[in-house]
Biopython code that builds the backbone (N, CA, C, O; Angstrom):
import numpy as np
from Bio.PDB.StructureBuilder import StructureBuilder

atoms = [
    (1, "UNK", "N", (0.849, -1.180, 0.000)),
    (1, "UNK", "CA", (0.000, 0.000, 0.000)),
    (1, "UNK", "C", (0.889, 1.235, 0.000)),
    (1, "UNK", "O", (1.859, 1.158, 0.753)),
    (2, "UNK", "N", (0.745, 2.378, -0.710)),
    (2, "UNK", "CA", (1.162, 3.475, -1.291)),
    (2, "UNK", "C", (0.983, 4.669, -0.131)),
    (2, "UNK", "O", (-0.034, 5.354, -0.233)),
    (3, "UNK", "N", (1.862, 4.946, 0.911)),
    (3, "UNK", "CA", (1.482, 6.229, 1.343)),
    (3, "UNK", "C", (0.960, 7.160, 0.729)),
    (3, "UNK", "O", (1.850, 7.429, -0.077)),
    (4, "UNK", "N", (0.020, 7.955, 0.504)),
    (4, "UNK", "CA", (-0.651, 9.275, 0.162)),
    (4, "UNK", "C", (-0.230, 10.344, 0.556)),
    (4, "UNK", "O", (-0.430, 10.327, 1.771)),
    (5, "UNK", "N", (0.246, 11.300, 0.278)),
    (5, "UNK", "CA", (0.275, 12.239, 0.378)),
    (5, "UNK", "C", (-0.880, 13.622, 0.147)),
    (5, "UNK", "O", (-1.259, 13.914, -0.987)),
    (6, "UNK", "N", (-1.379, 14.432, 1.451)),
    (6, "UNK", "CA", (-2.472, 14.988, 1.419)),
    (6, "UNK", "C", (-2.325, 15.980, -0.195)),
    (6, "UNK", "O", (-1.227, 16.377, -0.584)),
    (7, "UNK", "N", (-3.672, 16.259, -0.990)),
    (7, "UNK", "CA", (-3.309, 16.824, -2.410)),
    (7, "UNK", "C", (-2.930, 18.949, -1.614)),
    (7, "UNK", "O", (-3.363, 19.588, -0.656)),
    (8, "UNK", "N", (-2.130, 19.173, -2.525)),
    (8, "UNK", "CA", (-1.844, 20.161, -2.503)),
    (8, "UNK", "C", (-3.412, 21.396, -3.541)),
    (8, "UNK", "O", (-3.688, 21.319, -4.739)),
    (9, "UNK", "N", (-3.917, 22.124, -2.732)),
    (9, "UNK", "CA", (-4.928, 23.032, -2.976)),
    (9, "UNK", "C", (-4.365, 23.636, -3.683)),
    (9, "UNK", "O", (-5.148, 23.822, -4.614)),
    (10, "UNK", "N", (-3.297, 24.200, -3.935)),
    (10, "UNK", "CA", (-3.231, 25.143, -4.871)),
    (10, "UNK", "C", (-2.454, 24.254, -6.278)),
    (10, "UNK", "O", (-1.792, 24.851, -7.127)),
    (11, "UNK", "N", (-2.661, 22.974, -6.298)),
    (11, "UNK", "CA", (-2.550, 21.839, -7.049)),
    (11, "UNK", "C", (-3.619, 21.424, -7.947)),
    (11, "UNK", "O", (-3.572, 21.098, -9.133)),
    (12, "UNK", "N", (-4.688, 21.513, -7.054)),
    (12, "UNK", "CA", (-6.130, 20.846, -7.523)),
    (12, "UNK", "C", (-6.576, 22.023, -8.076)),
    (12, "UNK", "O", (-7.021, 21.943, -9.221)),
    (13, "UNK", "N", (-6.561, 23.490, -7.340)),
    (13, "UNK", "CA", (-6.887, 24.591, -8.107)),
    (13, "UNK", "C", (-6.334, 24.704, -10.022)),
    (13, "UNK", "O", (-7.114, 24.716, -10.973)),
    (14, "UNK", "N", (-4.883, 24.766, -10.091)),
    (14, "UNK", "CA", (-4.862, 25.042, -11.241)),
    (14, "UNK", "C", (-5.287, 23.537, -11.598)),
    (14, "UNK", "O", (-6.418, 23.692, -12.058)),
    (15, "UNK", "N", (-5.049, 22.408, -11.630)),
    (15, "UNK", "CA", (-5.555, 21.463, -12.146)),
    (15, "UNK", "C", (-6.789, 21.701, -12.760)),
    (15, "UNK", "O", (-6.929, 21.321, -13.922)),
    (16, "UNK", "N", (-8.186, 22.558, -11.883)),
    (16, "UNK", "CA", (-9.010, 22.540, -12.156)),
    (16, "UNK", "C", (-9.237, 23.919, -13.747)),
    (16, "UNK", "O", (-9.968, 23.828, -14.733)),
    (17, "UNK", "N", (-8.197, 25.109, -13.314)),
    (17, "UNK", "CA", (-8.538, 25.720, -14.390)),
    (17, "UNK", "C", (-7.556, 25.267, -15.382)),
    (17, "UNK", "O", (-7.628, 26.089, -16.296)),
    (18, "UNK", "N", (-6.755, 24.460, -15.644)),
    (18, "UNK", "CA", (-5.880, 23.931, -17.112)),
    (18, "UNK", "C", (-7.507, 22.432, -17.738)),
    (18, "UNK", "O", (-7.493, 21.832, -18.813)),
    (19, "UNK", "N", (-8.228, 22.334, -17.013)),
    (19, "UNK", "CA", (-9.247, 20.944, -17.089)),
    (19, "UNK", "C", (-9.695, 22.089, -18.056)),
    (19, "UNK", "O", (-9.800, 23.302, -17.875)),
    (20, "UNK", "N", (-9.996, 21.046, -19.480)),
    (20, "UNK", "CA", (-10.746, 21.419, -20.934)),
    (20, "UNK", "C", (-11.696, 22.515, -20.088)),
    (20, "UNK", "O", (-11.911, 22.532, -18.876)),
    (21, "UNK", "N", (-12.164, 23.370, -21.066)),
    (21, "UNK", "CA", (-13.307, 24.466, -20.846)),
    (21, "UNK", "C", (-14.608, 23.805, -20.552)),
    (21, "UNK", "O", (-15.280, 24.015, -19.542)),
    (22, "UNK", "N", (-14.940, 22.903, -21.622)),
    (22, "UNK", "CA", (-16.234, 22.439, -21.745)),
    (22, "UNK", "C", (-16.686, 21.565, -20.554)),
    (22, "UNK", "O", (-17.905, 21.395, -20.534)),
    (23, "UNK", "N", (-16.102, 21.060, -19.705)),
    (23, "UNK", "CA", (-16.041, 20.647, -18.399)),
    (23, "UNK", "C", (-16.269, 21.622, -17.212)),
    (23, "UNK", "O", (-16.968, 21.452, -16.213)),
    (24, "UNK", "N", (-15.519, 22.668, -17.565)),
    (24, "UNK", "CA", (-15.755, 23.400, -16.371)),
    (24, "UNK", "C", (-17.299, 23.837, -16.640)),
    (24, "UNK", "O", (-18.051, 23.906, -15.668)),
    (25, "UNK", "N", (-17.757, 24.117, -17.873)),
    (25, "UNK", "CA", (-19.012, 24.831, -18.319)),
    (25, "UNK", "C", (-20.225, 23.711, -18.125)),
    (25, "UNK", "O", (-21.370, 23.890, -17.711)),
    (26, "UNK", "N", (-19.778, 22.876, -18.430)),
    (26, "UNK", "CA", (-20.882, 21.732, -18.491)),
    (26, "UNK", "C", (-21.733, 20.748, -17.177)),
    (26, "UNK", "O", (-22.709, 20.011, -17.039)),
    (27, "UNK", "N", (-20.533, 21.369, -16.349)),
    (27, "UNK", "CA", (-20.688, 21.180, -14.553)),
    (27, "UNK", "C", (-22.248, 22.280, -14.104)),
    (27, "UNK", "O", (-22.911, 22.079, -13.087)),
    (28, "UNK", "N", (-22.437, 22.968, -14.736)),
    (28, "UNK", "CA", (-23.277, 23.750, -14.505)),
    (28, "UNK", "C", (-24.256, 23.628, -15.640)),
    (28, "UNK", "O", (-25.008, 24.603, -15.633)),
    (29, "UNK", "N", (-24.521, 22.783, -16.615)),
    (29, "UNK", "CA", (-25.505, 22.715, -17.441)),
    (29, "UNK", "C", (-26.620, 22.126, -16.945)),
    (29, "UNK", "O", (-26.457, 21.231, -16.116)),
    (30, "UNK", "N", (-27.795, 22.453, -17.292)),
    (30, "UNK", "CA", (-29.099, 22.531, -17.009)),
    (30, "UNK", "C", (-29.639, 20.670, -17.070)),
    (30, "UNK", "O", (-30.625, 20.178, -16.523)),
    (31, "UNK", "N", (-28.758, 20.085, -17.791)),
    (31, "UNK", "CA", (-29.060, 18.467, -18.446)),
    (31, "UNK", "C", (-28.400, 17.960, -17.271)),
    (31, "UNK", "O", (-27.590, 18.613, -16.613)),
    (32, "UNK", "N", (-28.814, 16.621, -16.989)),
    (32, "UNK", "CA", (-27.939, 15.715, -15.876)),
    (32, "UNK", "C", (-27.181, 14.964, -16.530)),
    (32, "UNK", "O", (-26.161, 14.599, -15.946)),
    (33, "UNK", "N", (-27.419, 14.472, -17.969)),
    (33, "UNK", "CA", (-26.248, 14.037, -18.201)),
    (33, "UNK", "C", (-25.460, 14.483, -18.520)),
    (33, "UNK", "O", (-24.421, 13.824, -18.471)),
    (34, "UNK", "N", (-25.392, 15.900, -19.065)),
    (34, "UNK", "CA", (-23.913, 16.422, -19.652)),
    (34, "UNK", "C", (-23.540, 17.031, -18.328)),
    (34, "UNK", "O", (-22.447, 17.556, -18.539)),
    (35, "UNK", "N", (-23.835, 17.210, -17.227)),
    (35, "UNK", "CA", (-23.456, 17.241, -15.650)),
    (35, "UNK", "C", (-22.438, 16.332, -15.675)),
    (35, "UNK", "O", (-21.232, 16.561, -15.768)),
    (36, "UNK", "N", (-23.063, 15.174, -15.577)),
    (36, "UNK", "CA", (-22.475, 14.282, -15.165)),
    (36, "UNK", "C", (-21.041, 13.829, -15.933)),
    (36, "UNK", "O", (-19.964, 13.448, -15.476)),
    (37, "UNK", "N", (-21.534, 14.049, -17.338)),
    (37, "UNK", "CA", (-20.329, 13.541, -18.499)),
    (37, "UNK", "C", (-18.900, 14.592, -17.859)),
    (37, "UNK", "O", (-17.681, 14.429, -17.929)),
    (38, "UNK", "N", (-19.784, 15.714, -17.225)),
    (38, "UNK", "CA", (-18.101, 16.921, -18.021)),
    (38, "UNK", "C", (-17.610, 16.552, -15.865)),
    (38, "UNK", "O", (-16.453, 16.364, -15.487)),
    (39, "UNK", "N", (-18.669, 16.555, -15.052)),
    (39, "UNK", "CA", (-17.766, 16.255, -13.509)),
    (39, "UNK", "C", (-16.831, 14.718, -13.749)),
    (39, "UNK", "O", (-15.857, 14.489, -13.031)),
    (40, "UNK", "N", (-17.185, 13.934, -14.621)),
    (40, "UNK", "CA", (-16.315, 12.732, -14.818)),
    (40, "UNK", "C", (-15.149, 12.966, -15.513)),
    (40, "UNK", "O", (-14.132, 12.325, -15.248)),
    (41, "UNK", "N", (-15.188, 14.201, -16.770)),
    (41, "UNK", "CA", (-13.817, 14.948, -17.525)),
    (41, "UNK", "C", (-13.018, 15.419, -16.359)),
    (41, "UNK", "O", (-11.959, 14.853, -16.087)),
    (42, "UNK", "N", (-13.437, 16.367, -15.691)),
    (42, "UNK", "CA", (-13.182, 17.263, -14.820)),
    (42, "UNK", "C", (-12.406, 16.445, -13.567)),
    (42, "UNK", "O", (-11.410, 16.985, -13.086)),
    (43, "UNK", "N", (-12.894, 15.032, -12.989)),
    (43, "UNK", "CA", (-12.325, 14.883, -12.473)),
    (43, "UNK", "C", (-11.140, 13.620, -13.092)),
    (43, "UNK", "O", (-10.318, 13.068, -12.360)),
    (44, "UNK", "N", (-11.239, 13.449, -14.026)),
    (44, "UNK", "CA", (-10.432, 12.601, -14.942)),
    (44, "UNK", "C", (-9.191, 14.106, -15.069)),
    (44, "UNK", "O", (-7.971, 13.946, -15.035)),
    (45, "UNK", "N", (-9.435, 14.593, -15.120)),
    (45, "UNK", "CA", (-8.463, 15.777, -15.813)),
    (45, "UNK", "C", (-7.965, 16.443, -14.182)),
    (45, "UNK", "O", (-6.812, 16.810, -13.956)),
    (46, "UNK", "N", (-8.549, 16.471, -13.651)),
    (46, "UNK", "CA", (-7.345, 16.694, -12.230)),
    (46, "UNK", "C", (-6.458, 15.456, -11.261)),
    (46, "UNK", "O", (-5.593, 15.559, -10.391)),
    (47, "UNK", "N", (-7.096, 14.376, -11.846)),
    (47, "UNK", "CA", (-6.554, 13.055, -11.192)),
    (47, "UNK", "C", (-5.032, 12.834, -11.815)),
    (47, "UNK", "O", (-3.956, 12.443, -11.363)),
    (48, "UNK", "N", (-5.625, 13.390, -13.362)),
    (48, "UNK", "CA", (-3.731, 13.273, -14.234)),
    (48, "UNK", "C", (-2.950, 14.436, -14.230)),
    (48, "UNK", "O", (-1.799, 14.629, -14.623)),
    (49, "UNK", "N", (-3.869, 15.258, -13.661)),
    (49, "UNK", "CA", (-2.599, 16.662, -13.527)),
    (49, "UNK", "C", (-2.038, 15.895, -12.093)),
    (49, "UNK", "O", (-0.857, 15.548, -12.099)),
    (50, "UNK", "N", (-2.760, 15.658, -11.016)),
    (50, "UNK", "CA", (-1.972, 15.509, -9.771)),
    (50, "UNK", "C", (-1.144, 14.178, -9.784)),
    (50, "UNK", "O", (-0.225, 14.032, -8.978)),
    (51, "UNK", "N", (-1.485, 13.146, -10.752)),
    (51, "UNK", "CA", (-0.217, 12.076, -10.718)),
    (51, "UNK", "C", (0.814, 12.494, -11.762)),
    (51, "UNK", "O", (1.779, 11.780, -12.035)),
    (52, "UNK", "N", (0.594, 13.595, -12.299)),
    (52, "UNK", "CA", (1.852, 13.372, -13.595)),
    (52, "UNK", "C", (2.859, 14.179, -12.204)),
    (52, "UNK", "O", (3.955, 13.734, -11.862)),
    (53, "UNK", "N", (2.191, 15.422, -11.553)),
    (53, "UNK", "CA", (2.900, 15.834, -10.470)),
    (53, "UNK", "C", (3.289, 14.925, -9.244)),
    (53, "UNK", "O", (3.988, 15.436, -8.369)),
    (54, "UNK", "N", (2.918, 13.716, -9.129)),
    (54, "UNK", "CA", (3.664, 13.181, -8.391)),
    (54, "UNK", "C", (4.434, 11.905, -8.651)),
    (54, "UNK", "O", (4.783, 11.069, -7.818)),
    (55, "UNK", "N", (4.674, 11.905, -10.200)),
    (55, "UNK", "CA", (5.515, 11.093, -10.818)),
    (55, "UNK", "C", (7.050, 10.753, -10.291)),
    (55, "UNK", "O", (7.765, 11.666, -9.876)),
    (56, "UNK", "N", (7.372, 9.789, -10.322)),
    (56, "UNK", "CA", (8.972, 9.777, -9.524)),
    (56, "UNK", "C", (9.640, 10.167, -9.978)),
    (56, "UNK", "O", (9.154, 10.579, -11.032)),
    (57, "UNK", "N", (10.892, 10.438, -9.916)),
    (57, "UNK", "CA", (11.909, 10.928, -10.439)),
    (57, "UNK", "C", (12.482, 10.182, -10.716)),
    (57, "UNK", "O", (12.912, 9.389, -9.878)),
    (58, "UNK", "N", (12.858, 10.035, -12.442)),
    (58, "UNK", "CA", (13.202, 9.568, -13.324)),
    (58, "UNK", "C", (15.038, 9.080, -12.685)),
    (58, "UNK", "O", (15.363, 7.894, -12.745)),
    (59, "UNK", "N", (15.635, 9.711, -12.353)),
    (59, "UNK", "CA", (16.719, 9.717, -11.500)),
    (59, "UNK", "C", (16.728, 8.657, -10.444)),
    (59, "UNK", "O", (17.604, 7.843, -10.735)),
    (60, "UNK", "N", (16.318, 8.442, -9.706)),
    (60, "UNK", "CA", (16.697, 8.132, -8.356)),
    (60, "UNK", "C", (15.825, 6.262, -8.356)),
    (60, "UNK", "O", (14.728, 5.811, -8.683)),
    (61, "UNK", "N", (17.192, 5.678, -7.749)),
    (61, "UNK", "CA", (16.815, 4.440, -8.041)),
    (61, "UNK", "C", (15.716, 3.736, -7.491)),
    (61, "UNK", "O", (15.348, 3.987, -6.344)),
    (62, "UNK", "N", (15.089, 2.783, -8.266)),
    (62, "UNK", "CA", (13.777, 1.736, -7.470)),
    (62, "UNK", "C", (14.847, 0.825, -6.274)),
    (62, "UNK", "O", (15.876, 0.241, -6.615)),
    (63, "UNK", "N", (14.480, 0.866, -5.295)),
    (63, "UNK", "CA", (14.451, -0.690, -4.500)),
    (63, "UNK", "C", (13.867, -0.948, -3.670)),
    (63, "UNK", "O", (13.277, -0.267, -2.831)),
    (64, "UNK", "N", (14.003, -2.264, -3.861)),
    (64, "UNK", "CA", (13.457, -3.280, -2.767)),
    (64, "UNK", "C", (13.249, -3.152, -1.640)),
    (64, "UNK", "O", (14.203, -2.840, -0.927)),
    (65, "UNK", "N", (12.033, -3.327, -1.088)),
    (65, "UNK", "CA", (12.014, -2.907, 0.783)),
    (65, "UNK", "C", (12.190, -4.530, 1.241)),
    (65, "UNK", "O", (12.238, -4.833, 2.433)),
]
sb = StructureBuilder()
sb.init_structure("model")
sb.init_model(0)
sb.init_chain("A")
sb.init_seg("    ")
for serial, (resi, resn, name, xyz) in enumerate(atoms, 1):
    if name == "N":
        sb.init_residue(resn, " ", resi, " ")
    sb.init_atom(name, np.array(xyz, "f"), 0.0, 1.0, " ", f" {name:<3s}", serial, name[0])
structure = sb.get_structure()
């Protein structure tokens, strides 16, 4: 199991404004499903901003515990 590290807010913030437009807009559309379609973009699109940011460093070696 993977220690977690708590997400950084001002992480998830820009995450949220670099997330496609039509997501942020569509979170507020009047339809439930295009609600639903663009909060599933939206959170698809901050889940890979915050792992590409906590990607390892290419550098520093894997081992074994």
């Amino acid at each position: 199991m993977r220690y977690m590290e708590p997400a950084d807010p001002a992480a998830i913030a820009t995450a949220i404004l670099e997330a496609p437009g039509w997501c942020r807009v569509g979170i507020t559309a009047p339809g439930e499903h295009l609600r639903k379609q663009a909060a599933k973009e939206l959170a698809l699109s901050i889940a890979s901003s915050l792992d590409a940011q906590a990607a390892p460093d290419r550098n520093q070696l894997l081992l074994p515990l």
